[in-house]
C-alpha positions as CSV (number, residue, x, y, z in Angstrom):
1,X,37.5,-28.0,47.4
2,X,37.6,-28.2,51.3
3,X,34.4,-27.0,53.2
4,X,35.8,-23.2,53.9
5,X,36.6,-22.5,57.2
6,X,33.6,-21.6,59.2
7,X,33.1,-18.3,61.3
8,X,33.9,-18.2,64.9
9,X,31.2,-19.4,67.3
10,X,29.2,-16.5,68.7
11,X,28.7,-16.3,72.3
12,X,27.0,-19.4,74.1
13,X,24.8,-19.1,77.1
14,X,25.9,-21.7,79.4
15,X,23.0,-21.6,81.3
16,X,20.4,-22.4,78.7
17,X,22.1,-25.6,78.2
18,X,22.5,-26.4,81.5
19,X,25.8,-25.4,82.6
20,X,27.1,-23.7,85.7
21,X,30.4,-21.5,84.4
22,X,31.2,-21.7,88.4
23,X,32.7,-25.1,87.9
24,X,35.8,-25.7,85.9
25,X,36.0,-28.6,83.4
26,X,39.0,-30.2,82.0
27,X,37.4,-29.3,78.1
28,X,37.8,-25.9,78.8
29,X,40.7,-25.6,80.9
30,X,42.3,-27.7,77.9
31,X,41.3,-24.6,75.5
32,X,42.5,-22.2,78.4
33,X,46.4,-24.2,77.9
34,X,45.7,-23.8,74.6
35,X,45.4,-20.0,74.4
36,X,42.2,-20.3,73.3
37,X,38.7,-18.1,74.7
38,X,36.1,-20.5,75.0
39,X,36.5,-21.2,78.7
40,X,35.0,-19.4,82.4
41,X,36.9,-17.4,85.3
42,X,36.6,-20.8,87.2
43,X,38.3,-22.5,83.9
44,X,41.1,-20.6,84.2
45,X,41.6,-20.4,87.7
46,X,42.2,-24.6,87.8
47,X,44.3,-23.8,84.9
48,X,46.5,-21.2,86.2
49,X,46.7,-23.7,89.3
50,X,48.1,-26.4,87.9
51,X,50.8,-23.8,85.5
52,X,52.2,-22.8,89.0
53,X,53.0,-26.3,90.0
54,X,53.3,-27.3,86.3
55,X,55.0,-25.0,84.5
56,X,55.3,-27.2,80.9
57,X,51.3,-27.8,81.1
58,X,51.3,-24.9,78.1
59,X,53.8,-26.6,76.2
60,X,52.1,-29.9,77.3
61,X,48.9,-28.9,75.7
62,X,50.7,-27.7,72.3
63,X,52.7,-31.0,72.0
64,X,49.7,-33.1,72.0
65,X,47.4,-30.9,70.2
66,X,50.5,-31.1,67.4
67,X,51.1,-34.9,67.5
68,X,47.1,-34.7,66.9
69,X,47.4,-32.8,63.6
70,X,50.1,-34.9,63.0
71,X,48.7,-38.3,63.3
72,X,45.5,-36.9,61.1
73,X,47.8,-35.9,58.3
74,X,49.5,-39.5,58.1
75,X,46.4,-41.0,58.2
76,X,44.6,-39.0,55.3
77,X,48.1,-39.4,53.9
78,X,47.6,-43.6,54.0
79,X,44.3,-42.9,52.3
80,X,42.1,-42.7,55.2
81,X,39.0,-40.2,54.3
82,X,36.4,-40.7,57.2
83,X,37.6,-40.0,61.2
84,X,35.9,-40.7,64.6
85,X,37.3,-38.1,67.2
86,X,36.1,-39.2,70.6
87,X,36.7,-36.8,73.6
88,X,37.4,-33.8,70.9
89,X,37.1,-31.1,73.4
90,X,36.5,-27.4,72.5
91,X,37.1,-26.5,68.9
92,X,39.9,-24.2,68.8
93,X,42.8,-24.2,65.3
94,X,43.3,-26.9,63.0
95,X,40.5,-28.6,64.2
96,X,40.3,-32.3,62.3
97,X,38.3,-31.5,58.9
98,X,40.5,-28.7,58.6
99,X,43.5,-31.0,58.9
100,X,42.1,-33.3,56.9
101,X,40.6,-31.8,53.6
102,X,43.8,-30.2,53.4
103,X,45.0,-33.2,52.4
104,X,41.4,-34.9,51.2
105,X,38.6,-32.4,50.4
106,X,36.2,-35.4,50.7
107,X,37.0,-36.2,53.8
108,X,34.0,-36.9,56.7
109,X,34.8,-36.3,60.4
110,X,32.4,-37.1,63.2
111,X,33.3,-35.2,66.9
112,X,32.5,-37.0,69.6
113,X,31.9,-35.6,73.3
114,X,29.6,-36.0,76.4
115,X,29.5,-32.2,77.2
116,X,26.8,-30.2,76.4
117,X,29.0,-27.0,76.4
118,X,31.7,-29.1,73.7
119,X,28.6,-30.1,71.3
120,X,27.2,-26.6,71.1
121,X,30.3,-24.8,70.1
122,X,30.8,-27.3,67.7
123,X,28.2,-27.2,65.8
124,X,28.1,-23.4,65.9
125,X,31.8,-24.4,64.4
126,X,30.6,-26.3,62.0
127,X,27.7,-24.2,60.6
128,X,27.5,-24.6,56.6
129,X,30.2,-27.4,57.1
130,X,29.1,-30.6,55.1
131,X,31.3,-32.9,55.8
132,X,31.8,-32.8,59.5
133,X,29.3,-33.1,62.6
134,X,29.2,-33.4,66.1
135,X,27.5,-35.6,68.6
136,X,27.0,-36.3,72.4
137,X,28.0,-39.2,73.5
138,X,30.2,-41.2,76.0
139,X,33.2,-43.0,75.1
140,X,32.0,-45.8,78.1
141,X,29.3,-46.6,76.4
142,X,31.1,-47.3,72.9
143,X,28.0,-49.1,71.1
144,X,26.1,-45.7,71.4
145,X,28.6,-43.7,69.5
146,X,28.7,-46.6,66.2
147,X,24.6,-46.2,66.4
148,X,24.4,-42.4,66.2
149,X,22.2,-42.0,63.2
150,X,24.4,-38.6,62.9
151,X,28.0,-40.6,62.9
152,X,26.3,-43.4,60.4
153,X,25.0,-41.1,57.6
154,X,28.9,-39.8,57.7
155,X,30.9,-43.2,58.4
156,X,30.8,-46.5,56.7
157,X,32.6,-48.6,59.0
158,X,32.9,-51.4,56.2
159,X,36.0,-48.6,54.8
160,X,39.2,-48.1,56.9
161,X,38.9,-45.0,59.1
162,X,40.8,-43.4,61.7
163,X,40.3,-43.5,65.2
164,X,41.2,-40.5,67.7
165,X,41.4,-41.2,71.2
166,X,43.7,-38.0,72.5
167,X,43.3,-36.3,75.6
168,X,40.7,-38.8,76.9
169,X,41.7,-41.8,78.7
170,X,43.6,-40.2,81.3
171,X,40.2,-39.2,82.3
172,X,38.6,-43.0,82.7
173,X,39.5,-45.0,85.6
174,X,39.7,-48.4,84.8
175,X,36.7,-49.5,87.1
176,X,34.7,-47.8,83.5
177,X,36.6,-50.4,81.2
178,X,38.8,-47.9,79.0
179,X,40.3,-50.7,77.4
180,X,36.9,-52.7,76.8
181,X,36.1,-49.1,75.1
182,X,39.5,-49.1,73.0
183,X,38.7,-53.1,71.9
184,X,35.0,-52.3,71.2
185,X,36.0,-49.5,68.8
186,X,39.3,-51.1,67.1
187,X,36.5,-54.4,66.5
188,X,33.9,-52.7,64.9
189,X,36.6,-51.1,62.6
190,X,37.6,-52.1,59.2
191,X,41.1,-53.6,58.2
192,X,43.5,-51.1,57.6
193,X,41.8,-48.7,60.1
194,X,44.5,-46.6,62.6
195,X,43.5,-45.6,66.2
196,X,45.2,-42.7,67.3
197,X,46.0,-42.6,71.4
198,X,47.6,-39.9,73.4
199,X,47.7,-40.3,77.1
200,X,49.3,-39.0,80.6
201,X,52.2,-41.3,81.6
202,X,52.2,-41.8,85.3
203,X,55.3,-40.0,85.9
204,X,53.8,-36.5,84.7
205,X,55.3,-35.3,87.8
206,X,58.3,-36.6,89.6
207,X,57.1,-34.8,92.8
208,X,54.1,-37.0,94.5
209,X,52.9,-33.8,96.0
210,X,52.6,-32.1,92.5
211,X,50.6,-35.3,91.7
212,X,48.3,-35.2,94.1
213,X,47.7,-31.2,94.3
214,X,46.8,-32.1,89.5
215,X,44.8,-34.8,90.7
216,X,42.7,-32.7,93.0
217,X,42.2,-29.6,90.9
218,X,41.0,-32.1,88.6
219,X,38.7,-33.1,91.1
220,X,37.0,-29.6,91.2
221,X,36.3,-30.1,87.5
222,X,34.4,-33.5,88.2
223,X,37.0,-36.0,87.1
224,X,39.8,-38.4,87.7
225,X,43.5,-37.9,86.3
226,X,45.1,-41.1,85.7
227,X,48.1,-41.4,84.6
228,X,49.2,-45.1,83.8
229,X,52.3,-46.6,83.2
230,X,54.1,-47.4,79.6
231,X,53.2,-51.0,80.0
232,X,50.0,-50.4,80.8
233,X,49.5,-47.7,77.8
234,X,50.7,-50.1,75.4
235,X,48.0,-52.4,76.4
236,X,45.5,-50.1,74.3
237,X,46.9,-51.0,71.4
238,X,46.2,-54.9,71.7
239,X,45.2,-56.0,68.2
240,X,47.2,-53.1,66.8
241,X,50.2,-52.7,64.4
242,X,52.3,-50.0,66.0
243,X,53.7,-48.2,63.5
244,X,56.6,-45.9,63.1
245,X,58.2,-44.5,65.3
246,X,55.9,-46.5,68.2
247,X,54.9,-45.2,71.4
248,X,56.7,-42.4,72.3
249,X,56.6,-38.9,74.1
250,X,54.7,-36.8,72.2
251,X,57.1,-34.4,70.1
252,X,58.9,-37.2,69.5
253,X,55.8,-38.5,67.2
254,X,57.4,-37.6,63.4
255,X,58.1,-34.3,64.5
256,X,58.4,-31.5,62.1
257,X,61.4,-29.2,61.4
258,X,63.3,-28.5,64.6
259,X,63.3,-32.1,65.8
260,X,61.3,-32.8,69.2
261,X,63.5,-30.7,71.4
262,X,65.7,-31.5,74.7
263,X,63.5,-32.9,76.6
264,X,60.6,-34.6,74.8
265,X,59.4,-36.1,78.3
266,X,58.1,-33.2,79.3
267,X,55.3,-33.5,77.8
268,X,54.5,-36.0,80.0
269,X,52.0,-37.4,77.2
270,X,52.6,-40.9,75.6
271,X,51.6,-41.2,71.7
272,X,51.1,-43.8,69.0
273,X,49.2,-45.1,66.2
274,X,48.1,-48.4,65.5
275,X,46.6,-50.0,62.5
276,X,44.4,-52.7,62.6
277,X,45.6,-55.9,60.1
């Protein structure tokens, strides 16, 4: 049987962990698109913000939250039982070991994120949940997230796993080396592993203005929006079998019933899985 769900996290004191709630980040106004409660006044202020020059952010946030689930379901699908979700954010529904062990009971999932904030409400998430932990680490410094002593009781990376990279490398310039982060991860992977990437395409806006006004509420949270081009997207999947349907907007990722709508660019999010040969 799947680990039950766990209780919701009670309150956390940002301040005994070292946070100031005065200052928006991008985890929590994620969870403030999402609907969700785990986020400050200043959270969603920025978020409100960038609704009033963005209007489809919501929607934004729900399409690539679904192609998420989505690309978790195929994978356990293909037989993959053990994932690595880098840049998970705050837990909120249908987090991945509830995904998962729907399909696979057995399955192991590792969160990955360099906030203090993220890591505590997930662990209060997964409280009496055996199958699933979370660490703090930095996706820049790859080699530091394969030698967690916490992601190597859970992962054998001699077995295919799966990969998630979603929501996160909009948020690395490339003077970090995303892609030297994507190759390090993809090599240390076993064949018939799948890396999962969803990313901001550089025309998220089609008004410069809008683009800059993002970028800089973004900058009040302490990080960089970059939105990259298809061409250069692609590029994270070097050494990758795209598969079916490839990179694509993200509700046009096998959508579910009611197709991916009008306009899946509005989204603004590019999506695709690879699997490593």
């Amino acid at each position: 049987m799947p680990d039950a769900d766990p209780q919701p996290p009670a309150a956390i004191d940002p301040h005994a962990i070292g946070i100031d709630p005065a200052v928006p980040h991008i985890a929590r106004i994620y969870d403030f698109h999402l609907g969700g409660t785990n986020n400050f006044a200043a959270d969603r202020q920025a978020g409100q913000a960038i609704v009033a020059k963005v209007p489809e952010a919501i929607e934004t946030a729900r399409e690539h939250r679904g192609f998420l689930q989505r690309a978790v379901r195929f994978m356990a699908q293909e037989g993959i039982r053990q994932f690595i979700d880098v840049g998970t954010g705050l837990p909120t529904q249908g987090n991945v070991h509830q995904v998962t062990q729907q399909v696979a009971p057995d399955s192991r999932v590792v969160y990955v994120d360099n906030d203090p904030i993220v890591l505590a409400h997930s662990r209060a998430l997964l409280t009496g949940t055996r199958r699933a932990v979370a660490i703090l680490a930095d996706f820049r410094r790859a080699d530091e997230i394969l030698r967690h002593p916490d992601l190597q009781k859970l992962i054998d990376l001699g077995e295919p796993a799966g990969a998630l990279l979603c929501g996160l490398l909009h948020f690395i310039p490339d003077e970090d080396d995303p892609y030297g982060s994507v190759a390090y991860l993809r090599d240390a992977l076993a064949p018939g592993s799948y890396v999962a990437i969803a990313t901001v395409c550089e025309d998220y806006s089609k008004s410069r203005d809008v683009e800059r006004f993002v970028k800089k509420v973004y900058v009040t949270a302490r990080s960089t929006l970059v939105g990259r081009e298809r061409d250069e997207i692609v590029k994270f999947f070097d050494g990758l079998d795209l598969v079916e349907p490839g990179l694509v907007w993200a509700p046009e990722w096998r959508p579910g019933p009611g197709g991916p709508g009008d306009d899946p660019s509005r989204t603004h999010v590019l999506v695709g899985v690879g699997r490593k040969r």
